[in-house]
Backbone as JSON Lines, residues from 0, in Angstrom:
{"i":0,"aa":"X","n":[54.54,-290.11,82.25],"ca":[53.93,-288.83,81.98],"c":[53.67,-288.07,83.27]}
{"i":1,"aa":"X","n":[53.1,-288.62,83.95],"ca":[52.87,-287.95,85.36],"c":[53.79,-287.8,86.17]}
{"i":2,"aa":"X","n":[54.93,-288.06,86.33],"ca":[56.62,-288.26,86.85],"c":[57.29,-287.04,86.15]}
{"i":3,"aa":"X","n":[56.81,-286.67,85.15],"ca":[57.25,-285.26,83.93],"c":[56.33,-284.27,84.54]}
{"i":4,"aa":"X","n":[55.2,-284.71,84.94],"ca":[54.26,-283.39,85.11],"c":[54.91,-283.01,86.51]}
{"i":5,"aa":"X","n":[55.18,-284.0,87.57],"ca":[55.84,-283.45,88.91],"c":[57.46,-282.75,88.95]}
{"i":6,"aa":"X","n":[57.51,-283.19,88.21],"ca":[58.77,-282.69,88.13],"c":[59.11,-281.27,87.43]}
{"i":7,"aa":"X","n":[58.11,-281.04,86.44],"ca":[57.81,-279.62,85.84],"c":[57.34,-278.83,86.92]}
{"i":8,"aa":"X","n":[56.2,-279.67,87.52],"ca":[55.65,-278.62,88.68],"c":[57.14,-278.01,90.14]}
{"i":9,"aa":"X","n":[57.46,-279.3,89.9],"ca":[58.45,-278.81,91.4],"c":[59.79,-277.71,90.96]}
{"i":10,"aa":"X","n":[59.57,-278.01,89.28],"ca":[61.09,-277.18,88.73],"c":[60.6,-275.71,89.0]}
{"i":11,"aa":"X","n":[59.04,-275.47,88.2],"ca":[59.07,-274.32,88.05],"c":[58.71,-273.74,89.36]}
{"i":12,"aa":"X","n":[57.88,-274.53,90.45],"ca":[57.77,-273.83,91.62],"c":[58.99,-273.08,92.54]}
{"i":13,"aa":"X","n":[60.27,-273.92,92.04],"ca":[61.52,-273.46,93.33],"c":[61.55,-272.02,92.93]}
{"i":14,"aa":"X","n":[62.02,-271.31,93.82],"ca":[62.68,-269.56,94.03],"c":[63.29,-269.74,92.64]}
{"i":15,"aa":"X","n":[63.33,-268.0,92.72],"ca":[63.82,-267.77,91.66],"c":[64.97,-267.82,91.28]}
{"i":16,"aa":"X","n":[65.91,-267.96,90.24],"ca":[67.44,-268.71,89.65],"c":[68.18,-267.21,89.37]}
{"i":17,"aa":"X","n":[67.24,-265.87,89.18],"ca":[67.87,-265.01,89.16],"c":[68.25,-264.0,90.26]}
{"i":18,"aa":"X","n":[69.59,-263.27,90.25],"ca":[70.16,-262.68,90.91],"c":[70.46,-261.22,90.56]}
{"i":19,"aa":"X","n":[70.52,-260.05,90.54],"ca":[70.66,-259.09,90.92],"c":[72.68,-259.18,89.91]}
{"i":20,"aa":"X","n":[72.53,-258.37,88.9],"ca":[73.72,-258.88,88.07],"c":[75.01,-258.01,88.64]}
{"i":21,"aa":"X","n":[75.92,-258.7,89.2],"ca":[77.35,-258.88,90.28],"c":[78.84,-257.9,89.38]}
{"i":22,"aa":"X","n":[78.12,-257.23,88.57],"ca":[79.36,-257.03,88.1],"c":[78.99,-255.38,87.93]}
{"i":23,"aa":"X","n":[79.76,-254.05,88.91],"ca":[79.77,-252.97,88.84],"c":[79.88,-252.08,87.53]}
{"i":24,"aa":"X","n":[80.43,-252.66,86.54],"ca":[80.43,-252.36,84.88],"c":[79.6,-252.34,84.11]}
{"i":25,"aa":"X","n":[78.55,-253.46,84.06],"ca":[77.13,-253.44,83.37],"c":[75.92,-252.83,83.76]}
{"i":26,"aa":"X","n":[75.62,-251.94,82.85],"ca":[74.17,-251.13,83.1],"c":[73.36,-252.03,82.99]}
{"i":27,"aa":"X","n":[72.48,-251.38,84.02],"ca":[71.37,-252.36,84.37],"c":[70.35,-251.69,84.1]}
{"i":28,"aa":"X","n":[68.82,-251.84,83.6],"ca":[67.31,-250.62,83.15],"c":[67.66,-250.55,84.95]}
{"i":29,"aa":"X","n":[67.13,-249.59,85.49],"ca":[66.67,-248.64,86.25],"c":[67.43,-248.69,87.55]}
{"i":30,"aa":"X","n":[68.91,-248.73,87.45],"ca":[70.11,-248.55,88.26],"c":[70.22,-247.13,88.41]}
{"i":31,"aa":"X","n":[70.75,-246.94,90.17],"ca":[70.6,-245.32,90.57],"c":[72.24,-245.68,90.89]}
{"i":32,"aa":"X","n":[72.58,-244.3,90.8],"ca":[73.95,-243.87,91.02],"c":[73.81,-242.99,92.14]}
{"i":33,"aa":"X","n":[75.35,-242.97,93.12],"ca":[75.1,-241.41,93.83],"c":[76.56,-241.84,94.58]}
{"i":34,"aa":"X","n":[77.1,-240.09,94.75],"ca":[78.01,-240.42,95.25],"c":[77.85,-239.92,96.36]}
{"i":35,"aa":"X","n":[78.67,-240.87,97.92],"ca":[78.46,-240.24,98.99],"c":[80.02,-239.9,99.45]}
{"i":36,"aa":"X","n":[79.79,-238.81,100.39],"ca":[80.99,-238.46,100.75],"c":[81.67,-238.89,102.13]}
{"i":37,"aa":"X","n":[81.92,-240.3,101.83],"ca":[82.49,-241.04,102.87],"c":[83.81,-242.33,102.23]}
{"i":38,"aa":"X","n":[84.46,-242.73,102.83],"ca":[85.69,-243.88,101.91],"c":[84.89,-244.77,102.01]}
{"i":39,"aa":"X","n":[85.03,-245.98,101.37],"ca":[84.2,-247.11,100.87],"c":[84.6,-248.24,102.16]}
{"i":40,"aa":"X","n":[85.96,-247.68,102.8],"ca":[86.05,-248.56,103.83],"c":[85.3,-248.56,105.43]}
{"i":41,"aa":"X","n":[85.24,-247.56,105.29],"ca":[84.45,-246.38,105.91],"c":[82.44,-246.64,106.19]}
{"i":42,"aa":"X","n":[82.23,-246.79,104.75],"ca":[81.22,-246.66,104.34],"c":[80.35,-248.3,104.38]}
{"i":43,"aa":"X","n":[81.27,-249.44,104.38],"ca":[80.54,-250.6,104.29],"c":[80.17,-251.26,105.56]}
{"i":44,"aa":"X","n":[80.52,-250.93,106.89],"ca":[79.75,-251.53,107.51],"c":[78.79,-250.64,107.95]}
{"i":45,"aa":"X","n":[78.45,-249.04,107.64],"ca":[77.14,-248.55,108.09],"c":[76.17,-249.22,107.2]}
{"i":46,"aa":"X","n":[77.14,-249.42,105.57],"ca":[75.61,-249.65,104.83],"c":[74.85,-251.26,105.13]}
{"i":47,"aa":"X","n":[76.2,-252.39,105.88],"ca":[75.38,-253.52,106.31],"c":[74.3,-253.29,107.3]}
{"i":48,"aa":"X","n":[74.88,-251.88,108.12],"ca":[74.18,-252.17,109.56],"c":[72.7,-251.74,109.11]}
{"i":49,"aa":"X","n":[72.66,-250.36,107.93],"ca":[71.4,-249.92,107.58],"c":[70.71,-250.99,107.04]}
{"i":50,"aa":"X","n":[70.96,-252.03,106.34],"ca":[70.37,-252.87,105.43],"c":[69.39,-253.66,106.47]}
{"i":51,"aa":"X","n":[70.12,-253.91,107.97],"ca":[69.77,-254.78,108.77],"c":[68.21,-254.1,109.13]}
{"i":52,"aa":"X","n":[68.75,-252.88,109.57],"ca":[67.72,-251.69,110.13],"c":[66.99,-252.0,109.3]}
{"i":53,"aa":"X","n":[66.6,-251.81,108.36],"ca":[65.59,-251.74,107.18],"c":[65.0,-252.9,107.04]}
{"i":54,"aa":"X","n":[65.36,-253.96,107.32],"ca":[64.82,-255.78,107.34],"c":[65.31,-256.1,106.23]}
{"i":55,"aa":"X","n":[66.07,-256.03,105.73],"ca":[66.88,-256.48,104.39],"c":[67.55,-257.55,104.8]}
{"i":56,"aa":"X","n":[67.51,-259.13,104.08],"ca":[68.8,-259.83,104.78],"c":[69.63,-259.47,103.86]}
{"i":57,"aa":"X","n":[70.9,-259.6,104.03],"ca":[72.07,-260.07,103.29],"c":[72.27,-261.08,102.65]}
{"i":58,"aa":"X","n":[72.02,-261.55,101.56],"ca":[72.21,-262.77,101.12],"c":[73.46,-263.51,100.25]}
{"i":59,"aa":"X","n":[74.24,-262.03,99.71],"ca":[75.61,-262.58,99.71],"c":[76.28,-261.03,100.03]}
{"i":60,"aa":"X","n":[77.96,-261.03,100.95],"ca":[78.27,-259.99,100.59],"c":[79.6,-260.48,100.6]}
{"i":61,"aa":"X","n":[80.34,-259.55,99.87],"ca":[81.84,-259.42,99.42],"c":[82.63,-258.23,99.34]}
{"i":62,"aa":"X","n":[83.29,-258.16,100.64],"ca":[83.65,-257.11,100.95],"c":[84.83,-256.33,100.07]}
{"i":63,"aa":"X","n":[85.78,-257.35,99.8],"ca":[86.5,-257.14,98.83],"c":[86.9,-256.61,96.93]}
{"i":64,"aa":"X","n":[85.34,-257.31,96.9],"ca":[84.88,-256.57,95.64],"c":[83.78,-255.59,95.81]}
{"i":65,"aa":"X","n":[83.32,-255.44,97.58],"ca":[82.51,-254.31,97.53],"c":[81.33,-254.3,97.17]}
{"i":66,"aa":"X","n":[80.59,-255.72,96.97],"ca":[79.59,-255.79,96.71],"c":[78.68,-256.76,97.36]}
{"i":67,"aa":"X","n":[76.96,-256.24,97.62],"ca":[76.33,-256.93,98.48],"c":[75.03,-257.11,98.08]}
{"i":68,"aa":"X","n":[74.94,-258.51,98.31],"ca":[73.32,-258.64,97.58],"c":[72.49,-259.23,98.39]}
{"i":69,"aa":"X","n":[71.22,-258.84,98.91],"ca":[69.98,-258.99,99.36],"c":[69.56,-260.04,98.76]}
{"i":70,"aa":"X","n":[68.85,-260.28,100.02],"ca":[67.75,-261.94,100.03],"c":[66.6,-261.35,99.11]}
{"i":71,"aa":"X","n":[65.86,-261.87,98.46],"ca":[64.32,-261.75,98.0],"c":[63.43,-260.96,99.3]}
{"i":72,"aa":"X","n":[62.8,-259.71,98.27],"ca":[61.53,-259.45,99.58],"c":[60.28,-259.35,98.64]}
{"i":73,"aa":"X","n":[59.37,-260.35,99.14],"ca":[58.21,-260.4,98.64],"c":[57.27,-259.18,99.01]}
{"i":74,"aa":"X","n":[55.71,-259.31,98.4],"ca":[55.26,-257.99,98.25],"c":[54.17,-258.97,98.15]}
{"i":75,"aa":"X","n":[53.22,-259.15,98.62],"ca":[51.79,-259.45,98.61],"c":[50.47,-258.95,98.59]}
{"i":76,"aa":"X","n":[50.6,-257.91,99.35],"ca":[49.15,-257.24,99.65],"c":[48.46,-256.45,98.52]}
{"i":77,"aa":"X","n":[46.98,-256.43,98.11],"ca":[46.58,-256.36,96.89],"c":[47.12,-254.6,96.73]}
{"i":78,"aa":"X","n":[47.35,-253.87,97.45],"ca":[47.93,-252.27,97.49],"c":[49.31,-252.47,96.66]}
{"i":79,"aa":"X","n":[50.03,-253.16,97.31],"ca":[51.36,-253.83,97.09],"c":[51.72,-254.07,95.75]}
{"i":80,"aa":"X","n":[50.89,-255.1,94.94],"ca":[50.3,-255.32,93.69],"c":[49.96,-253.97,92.62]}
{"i":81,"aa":"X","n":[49.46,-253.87,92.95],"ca":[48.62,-252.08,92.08],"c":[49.91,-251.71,91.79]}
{"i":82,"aa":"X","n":[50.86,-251.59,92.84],"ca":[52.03,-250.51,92.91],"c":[53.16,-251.05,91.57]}
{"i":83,"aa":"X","n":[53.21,-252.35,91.35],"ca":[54.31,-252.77,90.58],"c":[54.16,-251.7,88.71]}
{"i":84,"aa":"X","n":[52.85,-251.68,88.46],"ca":[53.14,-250.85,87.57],"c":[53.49,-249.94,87.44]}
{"i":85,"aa":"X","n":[53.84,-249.29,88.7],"ca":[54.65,-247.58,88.84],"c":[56.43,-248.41,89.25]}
{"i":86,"aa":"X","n":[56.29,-249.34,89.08],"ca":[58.19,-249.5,89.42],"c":[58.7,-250.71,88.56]}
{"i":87,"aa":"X","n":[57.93,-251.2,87.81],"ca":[58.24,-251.87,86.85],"c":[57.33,-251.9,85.59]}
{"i":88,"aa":"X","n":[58.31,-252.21,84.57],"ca":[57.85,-252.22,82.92],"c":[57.12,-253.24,82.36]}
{"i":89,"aa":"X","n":[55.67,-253.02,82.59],"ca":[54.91,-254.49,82.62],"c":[54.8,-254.98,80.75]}
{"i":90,"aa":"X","n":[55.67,-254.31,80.12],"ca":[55.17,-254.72,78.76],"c":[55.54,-256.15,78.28]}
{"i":91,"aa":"X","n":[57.07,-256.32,79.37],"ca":[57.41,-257.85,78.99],"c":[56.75,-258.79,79.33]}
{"i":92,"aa":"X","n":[56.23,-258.46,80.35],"ca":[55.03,-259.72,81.11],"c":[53.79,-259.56,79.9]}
{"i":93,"aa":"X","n":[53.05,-258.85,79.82],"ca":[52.33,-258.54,78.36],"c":[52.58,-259.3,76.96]}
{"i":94,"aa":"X","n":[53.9,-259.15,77.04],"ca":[54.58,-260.17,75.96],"c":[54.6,-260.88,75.93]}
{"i":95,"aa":"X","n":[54.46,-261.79,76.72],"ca":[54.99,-263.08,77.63],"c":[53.57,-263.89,77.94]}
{"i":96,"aa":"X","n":[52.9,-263.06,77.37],"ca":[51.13,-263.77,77.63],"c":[50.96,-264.14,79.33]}
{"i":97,"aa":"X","n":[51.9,-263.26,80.31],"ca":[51.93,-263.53,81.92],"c":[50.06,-262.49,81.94]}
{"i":98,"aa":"X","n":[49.62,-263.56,82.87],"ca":[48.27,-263.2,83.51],"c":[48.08,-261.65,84.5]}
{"i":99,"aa":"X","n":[47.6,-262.26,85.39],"ca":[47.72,-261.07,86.06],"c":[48.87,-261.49,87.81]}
{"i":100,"aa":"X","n":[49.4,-260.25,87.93],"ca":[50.53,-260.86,89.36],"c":[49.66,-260.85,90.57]}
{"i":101,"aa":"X","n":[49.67,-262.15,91.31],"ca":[49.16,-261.86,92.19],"c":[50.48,-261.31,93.8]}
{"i":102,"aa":"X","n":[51.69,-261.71,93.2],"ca":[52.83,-260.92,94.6],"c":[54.35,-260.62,93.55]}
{"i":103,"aa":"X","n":[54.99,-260.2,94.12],"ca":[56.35,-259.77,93.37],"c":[57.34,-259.97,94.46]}
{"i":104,"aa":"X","n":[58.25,-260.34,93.72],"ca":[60.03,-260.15,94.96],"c":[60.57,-258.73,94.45]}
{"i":105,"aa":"X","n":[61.9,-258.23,95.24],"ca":[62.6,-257.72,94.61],"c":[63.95,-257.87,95.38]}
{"i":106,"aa":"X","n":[64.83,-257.95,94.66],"ca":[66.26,-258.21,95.42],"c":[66.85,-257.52,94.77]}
{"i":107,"aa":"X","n":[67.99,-256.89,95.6],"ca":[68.86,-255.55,95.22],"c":[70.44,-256.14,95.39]}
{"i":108,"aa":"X","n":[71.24,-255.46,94.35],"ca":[72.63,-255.78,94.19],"c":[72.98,-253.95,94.94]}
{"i":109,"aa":"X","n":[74.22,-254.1,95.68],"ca":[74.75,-253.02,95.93],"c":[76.44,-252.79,95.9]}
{"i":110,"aa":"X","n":[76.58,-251.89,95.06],"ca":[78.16,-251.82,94.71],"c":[78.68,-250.65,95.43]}
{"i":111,"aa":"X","n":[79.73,-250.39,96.16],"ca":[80.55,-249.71,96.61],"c":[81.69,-249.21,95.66]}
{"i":112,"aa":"X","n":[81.65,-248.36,95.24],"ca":[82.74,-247.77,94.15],"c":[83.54,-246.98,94.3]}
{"i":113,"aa":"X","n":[85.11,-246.8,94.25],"ca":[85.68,-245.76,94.83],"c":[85.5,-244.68,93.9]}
{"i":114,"aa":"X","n":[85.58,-243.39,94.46],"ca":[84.79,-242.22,93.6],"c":[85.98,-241.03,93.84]}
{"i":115,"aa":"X","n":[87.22,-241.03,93.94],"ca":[88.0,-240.07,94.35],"c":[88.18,-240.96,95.76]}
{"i":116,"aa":"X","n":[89.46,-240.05,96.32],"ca":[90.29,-241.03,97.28],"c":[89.7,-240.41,99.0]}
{"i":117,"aa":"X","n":[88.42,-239.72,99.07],"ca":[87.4,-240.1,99.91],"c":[85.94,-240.12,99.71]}
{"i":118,"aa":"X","n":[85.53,-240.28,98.48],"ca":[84.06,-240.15,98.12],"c":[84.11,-241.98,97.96]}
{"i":119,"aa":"X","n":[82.57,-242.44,98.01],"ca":[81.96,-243.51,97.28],"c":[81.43,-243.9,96.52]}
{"i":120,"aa":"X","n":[80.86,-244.2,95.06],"ca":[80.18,-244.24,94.25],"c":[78.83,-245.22,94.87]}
{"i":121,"aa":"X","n":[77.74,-245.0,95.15],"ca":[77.54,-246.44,95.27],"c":[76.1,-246.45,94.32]}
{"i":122,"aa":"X","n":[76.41,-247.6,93.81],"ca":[74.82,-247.83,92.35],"c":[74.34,-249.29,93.14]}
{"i":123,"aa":"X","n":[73.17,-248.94,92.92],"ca":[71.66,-249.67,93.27],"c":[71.3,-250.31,92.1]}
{"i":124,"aa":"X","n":[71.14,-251.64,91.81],"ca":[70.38,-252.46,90.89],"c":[69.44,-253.57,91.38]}
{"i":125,"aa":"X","n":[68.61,-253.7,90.6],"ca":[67.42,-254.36,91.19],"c":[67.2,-255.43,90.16]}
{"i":126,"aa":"X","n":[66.41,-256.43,90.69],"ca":[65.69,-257.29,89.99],"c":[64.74,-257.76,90.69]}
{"i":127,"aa":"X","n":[63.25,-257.74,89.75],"ca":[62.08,-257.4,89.8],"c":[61.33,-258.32,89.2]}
{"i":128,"aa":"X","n":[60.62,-259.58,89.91],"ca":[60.2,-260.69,89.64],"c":[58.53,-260.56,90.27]}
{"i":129,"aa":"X","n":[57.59,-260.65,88.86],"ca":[56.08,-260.94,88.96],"c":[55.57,-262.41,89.31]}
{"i":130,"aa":"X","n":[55.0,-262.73,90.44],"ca":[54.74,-263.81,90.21],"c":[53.24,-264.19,90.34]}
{"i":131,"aa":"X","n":[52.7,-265.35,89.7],"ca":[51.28,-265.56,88.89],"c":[50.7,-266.7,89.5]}
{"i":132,"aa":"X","n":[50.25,-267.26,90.89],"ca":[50.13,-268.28,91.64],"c":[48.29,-268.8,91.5]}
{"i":133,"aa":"X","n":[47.54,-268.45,90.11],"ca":[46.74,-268.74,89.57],"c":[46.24,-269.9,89.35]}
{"i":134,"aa":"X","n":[47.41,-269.95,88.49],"ca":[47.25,-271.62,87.79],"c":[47.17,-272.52,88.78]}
{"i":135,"aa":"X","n":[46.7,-273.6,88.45],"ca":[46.45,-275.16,89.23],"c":[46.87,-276.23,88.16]}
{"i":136,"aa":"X","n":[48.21,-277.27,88.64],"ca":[47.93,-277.95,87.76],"c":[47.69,-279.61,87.93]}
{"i":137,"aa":"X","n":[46.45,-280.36,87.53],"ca":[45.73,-281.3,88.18],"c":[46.5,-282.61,87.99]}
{"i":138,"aa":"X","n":[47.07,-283.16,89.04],"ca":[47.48,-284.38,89.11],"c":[47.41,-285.73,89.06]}
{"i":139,"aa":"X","n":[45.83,-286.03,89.57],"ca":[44.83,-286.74,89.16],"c":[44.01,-286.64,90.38]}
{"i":140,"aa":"X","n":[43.05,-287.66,90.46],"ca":[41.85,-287.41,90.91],"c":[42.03,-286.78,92.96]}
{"i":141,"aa":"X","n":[41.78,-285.44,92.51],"ca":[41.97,-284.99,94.13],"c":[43.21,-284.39,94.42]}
{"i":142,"aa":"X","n":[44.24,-284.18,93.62],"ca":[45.26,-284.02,93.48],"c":[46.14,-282.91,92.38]}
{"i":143,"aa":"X","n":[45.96,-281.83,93.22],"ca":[46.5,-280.77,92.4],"c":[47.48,-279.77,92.89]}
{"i":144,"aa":"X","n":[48.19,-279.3,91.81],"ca":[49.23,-278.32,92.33],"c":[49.19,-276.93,92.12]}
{"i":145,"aa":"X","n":[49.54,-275.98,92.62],"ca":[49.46,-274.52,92.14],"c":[50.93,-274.3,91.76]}
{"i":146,"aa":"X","n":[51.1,-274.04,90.43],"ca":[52.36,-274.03,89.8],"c":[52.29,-272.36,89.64]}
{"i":147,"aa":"X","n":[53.78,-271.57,90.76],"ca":[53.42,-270.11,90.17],"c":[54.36,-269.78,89.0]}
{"i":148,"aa":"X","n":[53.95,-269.05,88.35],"ca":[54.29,-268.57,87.26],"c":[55.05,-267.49,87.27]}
{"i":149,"aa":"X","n":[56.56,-267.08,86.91],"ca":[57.47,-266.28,87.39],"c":[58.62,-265.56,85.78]}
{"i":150,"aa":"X","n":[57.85,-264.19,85.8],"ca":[58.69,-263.92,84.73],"c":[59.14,-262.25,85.54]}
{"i":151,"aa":"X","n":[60.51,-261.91,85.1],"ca":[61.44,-260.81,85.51],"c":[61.13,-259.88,84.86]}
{"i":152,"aa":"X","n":[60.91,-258.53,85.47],"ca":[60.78,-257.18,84.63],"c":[61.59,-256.18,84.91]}
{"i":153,"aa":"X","n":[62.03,-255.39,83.76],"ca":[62.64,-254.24,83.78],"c":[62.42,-253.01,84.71]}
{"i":154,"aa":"X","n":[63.14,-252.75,85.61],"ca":[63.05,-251.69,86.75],"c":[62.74,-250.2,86.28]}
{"i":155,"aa":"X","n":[62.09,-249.69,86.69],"ca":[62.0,-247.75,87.16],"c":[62.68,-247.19,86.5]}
{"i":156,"aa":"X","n":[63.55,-247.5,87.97],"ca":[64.4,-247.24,88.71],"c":[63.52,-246.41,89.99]}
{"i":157,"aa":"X","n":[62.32,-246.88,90.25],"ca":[61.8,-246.05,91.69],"c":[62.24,-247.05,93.07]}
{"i":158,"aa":"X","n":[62.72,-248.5,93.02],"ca":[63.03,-249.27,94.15],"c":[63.92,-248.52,94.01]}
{"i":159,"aa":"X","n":[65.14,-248.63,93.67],"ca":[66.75,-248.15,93.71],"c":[66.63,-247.16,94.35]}
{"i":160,"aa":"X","n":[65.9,-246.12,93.82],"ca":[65.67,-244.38,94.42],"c":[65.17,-244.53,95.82]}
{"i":161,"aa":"X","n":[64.37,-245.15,95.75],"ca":[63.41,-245.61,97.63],"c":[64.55,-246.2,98.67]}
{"i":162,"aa":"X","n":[65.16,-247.24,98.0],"ca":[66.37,-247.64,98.82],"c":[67.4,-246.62,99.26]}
{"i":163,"aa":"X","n":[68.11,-246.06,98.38],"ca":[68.94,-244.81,98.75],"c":[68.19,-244.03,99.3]}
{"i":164,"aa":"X","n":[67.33,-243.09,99.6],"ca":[66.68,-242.5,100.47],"c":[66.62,-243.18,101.85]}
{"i":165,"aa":"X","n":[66.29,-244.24,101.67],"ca":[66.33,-244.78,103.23],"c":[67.29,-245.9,103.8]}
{"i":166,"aa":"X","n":[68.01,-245.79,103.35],"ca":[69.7,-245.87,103.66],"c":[70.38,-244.69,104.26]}
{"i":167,"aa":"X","n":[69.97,-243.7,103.36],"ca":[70.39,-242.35,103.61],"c":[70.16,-241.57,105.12]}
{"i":168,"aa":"X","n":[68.51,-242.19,105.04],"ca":[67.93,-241.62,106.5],"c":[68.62,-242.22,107.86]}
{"i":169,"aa":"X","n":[68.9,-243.61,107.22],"ca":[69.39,-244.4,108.29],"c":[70.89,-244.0,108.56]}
{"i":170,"aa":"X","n":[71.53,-243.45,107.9],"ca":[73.42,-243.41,107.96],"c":[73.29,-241.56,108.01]}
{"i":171,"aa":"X","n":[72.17,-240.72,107.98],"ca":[72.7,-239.35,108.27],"c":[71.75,-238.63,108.53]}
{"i":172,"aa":"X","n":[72.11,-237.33,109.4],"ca":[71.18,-236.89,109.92],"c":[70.37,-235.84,108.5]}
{"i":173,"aa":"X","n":[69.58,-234.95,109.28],"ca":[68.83,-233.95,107.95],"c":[69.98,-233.35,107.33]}
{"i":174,"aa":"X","n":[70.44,-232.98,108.09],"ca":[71.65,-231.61,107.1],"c":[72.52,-232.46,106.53]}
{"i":175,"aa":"X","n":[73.49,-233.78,107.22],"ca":[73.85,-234.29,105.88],"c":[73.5,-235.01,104.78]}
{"i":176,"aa":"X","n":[71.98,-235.47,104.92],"ca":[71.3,-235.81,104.28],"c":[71.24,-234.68,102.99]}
{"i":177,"aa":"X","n":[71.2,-233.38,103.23],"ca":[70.87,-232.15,102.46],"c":[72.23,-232.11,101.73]}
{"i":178,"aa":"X","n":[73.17,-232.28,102.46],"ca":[74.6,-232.48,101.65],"c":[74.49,-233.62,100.88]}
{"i":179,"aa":"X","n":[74.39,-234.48,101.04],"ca":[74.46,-236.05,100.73],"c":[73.68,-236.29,99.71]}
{"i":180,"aa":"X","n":[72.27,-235.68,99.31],"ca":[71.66,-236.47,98.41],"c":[71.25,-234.72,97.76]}
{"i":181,"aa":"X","n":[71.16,-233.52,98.13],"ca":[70.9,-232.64,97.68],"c":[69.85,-232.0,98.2]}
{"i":182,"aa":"X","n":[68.54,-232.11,98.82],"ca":[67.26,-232.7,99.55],"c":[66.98,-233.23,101.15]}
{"i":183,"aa":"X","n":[66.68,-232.86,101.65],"ca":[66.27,-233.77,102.76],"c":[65.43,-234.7,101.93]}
{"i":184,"aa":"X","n":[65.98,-236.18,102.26],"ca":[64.73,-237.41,101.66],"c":[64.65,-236.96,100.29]}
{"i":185,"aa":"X","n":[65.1,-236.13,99.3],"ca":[65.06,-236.65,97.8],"c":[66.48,-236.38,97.13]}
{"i":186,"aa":"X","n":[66.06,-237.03,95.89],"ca":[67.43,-237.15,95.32],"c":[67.19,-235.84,94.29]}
């Protein structure tokens, strides 16, 4: 019994199993679109170099299918917290009888799309993980674990929008920024 309880604890503690979904065809809740006016060949190593700029790791990329996905970035600070209900759909966690979050990840998929034979398509998808590091669960005498509790929520779409903006800032100046997204800094 207690060999089941460690082993529950260590399953559910590892990182999270989900990824940011790899395939440019499936709509995703709160995926941003935009096209920029640059070739995609063109266009993929500013957007690694911006990602870097920004503290984003890379956690997988594929140049060939044009697509690049970010490491997990956690979010801790109780400000940080407050904020998830303006960028995610807390009704599933609600559903889900999830407590209250005390930090969140978010990791971003990024697709490069050809958009005409010098534009780029490129769409932003996210996935948006609450996590609940509350619980304790007691092992025996003196001996306990904090098992966090980790359920995925439906996006905005305000990360996606925040990201392209500051990608944007990073790969162009104001005026083509004003070309580029419509706006200086908005979409």
């Amino acid at each position: 019994m207690r060999r089941a309880l460690v082993l529950a604890a260590l399953a559910t503690g590892c990182g999270s199993l989900h990824a940011p979904v790899a395939d440019p065809k499936v709509h995703v809740r709160g995926e941003h679109y935009r096209v920029i006016h640059e070739p995609p060949d063109r266009l993929w190593p500013e957007i690694v170099f911006a990602l870097d700029e920004e503290g984003f790791r890379v956690a997988h990329s594929d140049r060939a299918h044009r697509i690049i996905q970010t490491g997990a970035r956690r979010y801790t600070g109780r400000d940080e917290v407050k904020r998830l209900a303006d960028i995610a759909d807390l009704s599933a966690a609600r559903g889900a009888g999830f407590g209250r979050a005390t930090e969140y990840e978010v990791t971003y998929a990024l697709f490069l799309l050809p958009a005409g034979e010098t534009d780029t398509g490129l769409k932003i998808t996210s996935v948006i993980e609450a996590i609940d590091r509350s619980e304790a669960l007691f092992l025996g005498p003196g001996v306990f674990q904090v098992v966090p509790r980790r359920i995925e929520l439906p996006s905005r779409g305000v990360v996606e929008r925040e990201l392209v903006r500051r990608l944007a800032a990073s790969l162009f100046t104001a005026e083509e920024m004003l070309f580029v997204l419509g706006e200086p800094g908005f979409d």
